[in-house]
BALOBA-1460 file (C-alpha; in Angstrom, 3 decimals):
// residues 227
<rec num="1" residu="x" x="70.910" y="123.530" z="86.359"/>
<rec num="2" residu="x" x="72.024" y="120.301" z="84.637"/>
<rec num="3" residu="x" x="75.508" y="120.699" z="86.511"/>
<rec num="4" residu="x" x="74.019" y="121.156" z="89.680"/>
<rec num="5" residu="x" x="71.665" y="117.524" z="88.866"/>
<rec num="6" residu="x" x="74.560" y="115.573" z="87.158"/>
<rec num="7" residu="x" x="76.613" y="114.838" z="90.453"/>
<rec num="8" residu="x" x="73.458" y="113.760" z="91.870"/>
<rec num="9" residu="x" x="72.489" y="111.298" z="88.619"/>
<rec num="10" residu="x" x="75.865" y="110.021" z="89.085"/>
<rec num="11" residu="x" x="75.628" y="108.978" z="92.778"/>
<rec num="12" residu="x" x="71.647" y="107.637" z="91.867"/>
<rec num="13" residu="x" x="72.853" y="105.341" z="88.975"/>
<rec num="14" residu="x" x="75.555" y="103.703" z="91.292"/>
<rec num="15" residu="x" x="72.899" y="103.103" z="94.151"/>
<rec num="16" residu="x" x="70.249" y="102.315" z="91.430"/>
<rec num="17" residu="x" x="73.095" y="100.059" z="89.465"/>
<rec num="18" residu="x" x="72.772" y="95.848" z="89.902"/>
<rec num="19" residu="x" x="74.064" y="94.219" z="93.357"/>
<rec num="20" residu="x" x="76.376" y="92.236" z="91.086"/>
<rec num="21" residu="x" x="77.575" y="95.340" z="89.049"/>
<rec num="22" residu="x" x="78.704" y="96.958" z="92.231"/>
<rec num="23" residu="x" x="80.324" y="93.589" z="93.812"/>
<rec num="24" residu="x" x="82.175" y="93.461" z="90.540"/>
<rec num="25" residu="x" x="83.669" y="97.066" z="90.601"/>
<rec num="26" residu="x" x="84.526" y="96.283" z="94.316"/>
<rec num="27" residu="x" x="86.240" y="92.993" z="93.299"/>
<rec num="28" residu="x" x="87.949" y="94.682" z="90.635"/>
<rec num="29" residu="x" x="89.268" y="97.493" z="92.799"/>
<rec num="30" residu="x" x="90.747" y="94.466" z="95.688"/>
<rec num="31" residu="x" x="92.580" y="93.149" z="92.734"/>
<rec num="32" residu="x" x="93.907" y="96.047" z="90.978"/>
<rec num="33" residu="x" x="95.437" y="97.374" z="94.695"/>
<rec num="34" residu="x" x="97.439" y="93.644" z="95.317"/>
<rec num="35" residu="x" x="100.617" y="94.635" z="95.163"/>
<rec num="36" residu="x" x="102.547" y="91.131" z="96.401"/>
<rec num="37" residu="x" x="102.560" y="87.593" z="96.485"/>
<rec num="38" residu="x" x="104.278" y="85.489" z="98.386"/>
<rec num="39" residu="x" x="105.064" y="81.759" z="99.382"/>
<rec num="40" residu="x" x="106.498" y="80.487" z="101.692"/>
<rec num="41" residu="x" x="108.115" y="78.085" z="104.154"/>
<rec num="42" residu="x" x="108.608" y="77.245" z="107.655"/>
<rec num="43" residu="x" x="109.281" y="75.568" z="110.703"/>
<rec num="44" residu="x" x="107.975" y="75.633" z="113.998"/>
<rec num="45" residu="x" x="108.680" y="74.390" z="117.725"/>
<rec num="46" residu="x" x="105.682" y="74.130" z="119.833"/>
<rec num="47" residu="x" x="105.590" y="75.726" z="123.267"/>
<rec num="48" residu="x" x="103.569" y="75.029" z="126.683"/>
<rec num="49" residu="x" x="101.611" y="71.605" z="125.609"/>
<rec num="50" residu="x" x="102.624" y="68.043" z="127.049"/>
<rec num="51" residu="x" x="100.160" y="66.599" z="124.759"/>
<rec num="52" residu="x" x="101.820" y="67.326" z="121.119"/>
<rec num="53" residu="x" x="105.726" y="66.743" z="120.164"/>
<rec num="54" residu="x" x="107.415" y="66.885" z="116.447"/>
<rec num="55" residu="x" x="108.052" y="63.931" z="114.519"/>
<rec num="56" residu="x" x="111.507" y="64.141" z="115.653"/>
<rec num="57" residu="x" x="110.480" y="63.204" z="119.464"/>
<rec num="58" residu="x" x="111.203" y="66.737" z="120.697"/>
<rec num="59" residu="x" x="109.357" y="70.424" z="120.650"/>
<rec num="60" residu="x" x="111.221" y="71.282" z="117.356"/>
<rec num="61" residu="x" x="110.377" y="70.187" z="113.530"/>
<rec num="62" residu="x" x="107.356" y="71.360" z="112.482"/>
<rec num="63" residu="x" x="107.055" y="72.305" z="109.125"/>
<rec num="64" residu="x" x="104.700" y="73.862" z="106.620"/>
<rec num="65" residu="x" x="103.796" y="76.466" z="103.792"/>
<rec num="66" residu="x" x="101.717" y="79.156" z="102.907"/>
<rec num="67" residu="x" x="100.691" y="81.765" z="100.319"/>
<rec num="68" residu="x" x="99.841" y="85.264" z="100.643"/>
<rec num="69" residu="x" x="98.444" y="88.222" z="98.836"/>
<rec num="70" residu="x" x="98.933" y="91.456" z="99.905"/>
<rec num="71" residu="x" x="97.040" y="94.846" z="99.157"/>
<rec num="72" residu="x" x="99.638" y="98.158" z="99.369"/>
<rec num="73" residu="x" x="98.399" y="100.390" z="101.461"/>
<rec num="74" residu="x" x="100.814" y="103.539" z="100.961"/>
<rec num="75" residu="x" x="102.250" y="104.741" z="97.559"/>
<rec num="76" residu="x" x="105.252" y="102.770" z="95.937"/>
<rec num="77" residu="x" x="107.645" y="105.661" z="96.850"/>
<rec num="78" residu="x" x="106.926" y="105.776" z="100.590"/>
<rec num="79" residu="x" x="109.909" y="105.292" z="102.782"/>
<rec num="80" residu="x" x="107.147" y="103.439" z="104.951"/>
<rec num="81" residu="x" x="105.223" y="100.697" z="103.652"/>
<rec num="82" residu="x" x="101.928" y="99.466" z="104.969"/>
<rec num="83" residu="x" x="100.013" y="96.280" z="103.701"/>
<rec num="84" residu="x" x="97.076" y="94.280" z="104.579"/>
<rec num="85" residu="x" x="97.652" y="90.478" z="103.565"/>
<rec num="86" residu="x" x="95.641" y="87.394" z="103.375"/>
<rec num="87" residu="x" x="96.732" y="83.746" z="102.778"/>
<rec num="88" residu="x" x="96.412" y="80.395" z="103.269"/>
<rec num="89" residu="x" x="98.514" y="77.564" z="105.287"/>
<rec num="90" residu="x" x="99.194" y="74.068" z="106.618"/>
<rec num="91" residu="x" x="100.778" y="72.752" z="109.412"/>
<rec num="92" residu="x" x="102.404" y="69.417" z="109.790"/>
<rec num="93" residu="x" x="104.919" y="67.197" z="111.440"/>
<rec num="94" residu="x" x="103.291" y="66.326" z="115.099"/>
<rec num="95" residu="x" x="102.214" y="63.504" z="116.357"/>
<rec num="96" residu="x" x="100.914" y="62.468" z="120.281"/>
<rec num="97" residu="x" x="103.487" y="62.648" z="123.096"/>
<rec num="98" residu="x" x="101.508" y="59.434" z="124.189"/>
<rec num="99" residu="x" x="103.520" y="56.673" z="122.505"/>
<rec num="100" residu="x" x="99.672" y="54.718" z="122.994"/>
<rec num="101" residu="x" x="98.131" y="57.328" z="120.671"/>
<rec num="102" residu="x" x="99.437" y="57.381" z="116.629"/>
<rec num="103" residu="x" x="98.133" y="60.831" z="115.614"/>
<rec num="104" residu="x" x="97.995" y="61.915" z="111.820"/>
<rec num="105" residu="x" x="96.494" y="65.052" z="110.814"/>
<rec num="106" residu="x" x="97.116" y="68.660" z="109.755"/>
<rec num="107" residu="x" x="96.419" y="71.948" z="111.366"/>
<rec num="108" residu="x" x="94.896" y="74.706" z="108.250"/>
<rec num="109" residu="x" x="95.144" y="77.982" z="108.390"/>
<rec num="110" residu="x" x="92.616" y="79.480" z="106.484"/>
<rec num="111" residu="x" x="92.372" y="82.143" z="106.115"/>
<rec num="112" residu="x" x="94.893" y="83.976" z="108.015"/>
<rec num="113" residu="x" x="95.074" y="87.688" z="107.638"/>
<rec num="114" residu="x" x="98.247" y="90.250" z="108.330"/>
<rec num="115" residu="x" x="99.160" y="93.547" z="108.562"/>
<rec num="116" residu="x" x="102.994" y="94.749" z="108.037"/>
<rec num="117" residu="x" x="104.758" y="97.738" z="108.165"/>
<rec num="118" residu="x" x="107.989" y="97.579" z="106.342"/>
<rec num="119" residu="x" x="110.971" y="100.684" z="106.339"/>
<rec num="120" residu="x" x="112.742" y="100.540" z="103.413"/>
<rec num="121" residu="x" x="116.159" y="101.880" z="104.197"/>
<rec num="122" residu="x" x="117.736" y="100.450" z="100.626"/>
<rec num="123" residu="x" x="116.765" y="98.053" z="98.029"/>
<rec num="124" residu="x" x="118.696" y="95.310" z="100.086"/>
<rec num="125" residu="x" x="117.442" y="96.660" z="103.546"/>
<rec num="126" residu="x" x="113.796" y="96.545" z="104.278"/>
<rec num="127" residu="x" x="112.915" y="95.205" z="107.877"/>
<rec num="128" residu="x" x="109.595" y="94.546" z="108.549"/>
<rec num="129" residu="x" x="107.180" y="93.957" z="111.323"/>
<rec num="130" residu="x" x="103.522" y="92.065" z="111.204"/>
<rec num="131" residu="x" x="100.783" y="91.093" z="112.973"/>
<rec num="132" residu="x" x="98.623" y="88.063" z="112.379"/>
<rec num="133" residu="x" x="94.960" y="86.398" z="113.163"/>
<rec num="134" residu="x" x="93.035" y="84.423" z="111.631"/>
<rec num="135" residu="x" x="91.333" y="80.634" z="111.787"/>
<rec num="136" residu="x" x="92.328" y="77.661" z="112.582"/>
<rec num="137" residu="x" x="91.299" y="74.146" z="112.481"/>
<rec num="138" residu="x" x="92.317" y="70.432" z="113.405"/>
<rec num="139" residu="x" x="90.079" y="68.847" z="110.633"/>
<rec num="140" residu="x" x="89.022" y="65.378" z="110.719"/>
<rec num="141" residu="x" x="92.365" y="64.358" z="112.827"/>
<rec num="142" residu="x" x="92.751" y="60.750" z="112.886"/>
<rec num="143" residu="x" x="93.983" y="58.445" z="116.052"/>
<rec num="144" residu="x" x="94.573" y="54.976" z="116.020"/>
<rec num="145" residu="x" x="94.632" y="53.200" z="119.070"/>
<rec num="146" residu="x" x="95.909" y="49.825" z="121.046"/>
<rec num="147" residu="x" x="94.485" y="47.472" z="120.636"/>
<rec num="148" residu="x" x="93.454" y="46.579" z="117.509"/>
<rec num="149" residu="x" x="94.202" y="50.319" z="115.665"/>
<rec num="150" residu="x" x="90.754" y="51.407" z="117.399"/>
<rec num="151" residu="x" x="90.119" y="54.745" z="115.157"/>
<rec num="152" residu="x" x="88.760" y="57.945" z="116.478"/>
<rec num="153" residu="x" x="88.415" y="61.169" z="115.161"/>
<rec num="154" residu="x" x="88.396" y="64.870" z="116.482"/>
<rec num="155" residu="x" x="88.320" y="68.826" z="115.042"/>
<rec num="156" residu="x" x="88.921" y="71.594" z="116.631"/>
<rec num="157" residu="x" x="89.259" y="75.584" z="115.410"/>
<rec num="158" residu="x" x="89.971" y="78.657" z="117.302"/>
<rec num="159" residu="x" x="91.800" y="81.789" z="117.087"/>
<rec num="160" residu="x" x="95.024" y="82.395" z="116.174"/>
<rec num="161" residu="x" x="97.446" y="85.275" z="117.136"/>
<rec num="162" residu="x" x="100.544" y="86.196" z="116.214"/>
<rec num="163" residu="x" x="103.200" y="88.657" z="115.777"/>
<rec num="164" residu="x" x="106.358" y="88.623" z="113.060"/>
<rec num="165" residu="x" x="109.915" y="90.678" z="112.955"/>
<rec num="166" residu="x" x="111.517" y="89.772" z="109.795"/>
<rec num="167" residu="x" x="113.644" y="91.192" z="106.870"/>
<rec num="168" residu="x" x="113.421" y="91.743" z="102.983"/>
<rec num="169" residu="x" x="116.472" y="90.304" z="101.056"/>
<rec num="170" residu="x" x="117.707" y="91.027" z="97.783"/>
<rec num="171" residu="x" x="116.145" y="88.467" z="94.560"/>
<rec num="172" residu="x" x="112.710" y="89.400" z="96.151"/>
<rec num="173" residu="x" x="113.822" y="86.689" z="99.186"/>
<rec num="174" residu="x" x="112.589" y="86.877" z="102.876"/>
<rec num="175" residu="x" x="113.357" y="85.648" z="106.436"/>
<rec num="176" residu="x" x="111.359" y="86.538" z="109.722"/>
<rec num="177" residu="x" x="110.476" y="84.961" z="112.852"/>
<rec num="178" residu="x" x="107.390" y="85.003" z="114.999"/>
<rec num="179" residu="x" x="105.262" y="83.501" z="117.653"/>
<rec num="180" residu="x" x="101.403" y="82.054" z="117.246"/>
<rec num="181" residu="x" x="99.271" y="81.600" z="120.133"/>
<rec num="182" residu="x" x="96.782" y="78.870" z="119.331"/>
<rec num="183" residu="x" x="94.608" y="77.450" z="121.664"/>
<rec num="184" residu="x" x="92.113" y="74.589" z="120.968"/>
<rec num="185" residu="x" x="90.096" y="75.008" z="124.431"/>
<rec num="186" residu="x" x="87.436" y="71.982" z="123.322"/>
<rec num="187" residu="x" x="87.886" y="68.978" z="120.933"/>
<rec num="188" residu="x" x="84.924" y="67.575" z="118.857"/>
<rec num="189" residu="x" x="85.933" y="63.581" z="119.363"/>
<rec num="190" residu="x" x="84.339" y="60.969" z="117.068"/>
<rec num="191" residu="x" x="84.372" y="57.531" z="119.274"/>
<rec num="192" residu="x" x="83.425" y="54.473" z="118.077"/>
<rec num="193" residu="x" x="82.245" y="53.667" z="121.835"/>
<rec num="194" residu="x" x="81.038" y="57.141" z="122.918"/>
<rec num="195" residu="x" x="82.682" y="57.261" z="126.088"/>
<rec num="196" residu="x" x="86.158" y="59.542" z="126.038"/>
<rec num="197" residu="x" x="88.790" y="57.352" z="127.359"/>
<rec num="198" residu="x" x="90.387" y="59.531" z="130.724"/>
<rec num="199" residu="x" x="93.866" y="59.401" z="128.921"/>
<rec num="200" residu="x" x="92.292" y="61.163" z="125.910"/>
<rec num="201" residu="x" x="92.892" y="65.067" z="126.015"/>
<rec num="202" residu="x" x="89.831" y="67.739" z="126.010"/>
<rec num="203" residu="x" x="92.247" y="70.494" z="125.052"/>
<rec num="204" residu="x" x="95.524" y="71.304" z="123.134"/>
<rec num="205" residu="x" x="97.474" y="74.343" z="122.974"/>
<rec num="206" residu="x" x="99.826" y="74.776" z="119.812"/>
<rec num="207" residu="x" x="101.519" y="78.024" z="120.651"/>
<rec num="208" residu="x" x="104.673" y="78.100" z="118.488"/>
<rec num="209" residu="x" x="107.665" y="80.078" z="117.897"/>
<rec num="210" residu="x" x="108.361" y="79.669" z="114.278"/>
<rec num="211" residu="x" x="110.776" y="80.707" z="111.423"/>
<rec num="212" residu="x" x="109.307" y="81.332" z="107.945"/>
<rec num="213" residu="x" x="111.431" y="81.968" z="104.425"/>
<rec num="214" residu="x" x="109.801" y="82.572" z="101.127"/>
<rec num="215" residu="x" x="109.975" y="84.508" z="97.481"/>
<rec num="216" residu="x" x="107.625" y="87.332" z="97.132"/>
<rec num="217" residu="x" x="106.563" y="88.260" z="93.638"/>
<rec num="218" residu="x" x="106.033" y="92.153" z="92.718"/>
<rec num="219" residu="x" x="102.559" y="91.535" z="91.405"/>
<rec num="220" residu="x" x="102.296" y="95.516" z="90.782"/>
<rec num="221" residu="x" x="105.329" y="95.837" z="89.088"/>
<rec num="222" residu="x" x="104.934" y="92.708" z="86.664"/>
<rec num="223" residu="x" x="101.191" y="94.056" z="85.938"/>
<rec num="224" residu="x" x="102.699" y="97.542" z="85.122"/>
<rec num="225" residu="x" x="100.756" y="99.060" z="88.317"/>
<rec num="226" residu="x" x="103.256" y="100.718" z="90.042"/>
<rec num="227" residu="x" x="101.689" y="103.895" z="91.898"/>
């Protein structure tokens, strides 16, 4: 009788147990499965917009960073390796193609979320493919204006998409290269007359092809984890 009542007992006292008990044995299992963590840098040249340019004057020169954490979703000893990955990520280095318009601002990414499948051929071989979505956001961008440095302000956030072909190197090193499809359909503009000027833009599209190199640290293996 009692072994016949224990299994249910067992499944009653984790239904019956505290909200915050069970978000805390959830929590605990997230970070006992993160296997990696990464960061990273890259740069970017944007595609399709005649309202944005680099720095530099041309398409080319973007630059930013990230981190990531990633949860393994396959056993250590697979020859295929799937992860699910979430980070965080700033964008910098643009500025108007209007030379009326001085533009400062970042674009966040936060969060952005991945999935990759690696094939690890040998410790020194391991190309990997990803794909990526996430938010967003031009926060609180600021444009100064002739004459007089009239200041406005806009945000945006949308969408992102993305999709990443890249390779593991040896001294836990990596290299890949991708394209993001952002596209910031409607601008929130601050004006300090109310009226949008015609020559300021309703829209942008940041679509990028970017290159991205970083260090990954082998969170399972330094923690003793490995499965």
């Amino acid at each position: 009788m009692f072994r016949r009542v224990a299994p249910l007992l067992v499944v009653a006292a984790a239904l019956l147990a505290p909200r915050g008990a069970q978000a805390q044995f959830g929590f605990e299992r997230v970070i006992n499965n993160i296997t990696q963590a990464s960061l990273n840098s890259q740069t970017s040249c944007l595609l399709n917009t005649s309202v944005l340019q680099s720095h530099s004057g041309g398409s080319c020169g973007l630059y930013g960073w990230a981190v990531e954490v990633a949860l393994g979703l396959s056993p250590d000893s697979a020859a295929t390796q799937l992860q699910f990955a979430a980070g965080y990520g700033q964008i910098a280095g643009f500025k108007a193609a209007n030379p009326a318009f001085d533009l400062r601002g970042t674009m966040r990414l936060a969060p952005e979320v991945s999935f990759y499948i690696t094939r690890v051929v040998t410790d020194w071989f391991m190309p990997y493919l990803g794909v990526h979505t996430g938010i967003v956001t031009l926060n609180n961008m600021q444009v100064y204006t002739t004459p007089g440095d009239t200041v406005s302000t806009f945000s945006a956030s949308t969408m992102q998409f993305g999709a990443t072909a890249g390779l593991f190197l040896p001294l836990n090193l990596y290299v890949d290269v991708g394209y993001r499809y952002r596209d910031f359909r409607a601008l929130e503009w601050r004006l300090p007359r109310g009226v949008l000027p015609p020559t300021f833009p309703k829209a942008i599209i940041m679509n990028a092809l970017q290159i991205t190199a970083g260090y990954q640290f082998d969170v399972a293996g330094l923690t003793g984890r490995k499965r």
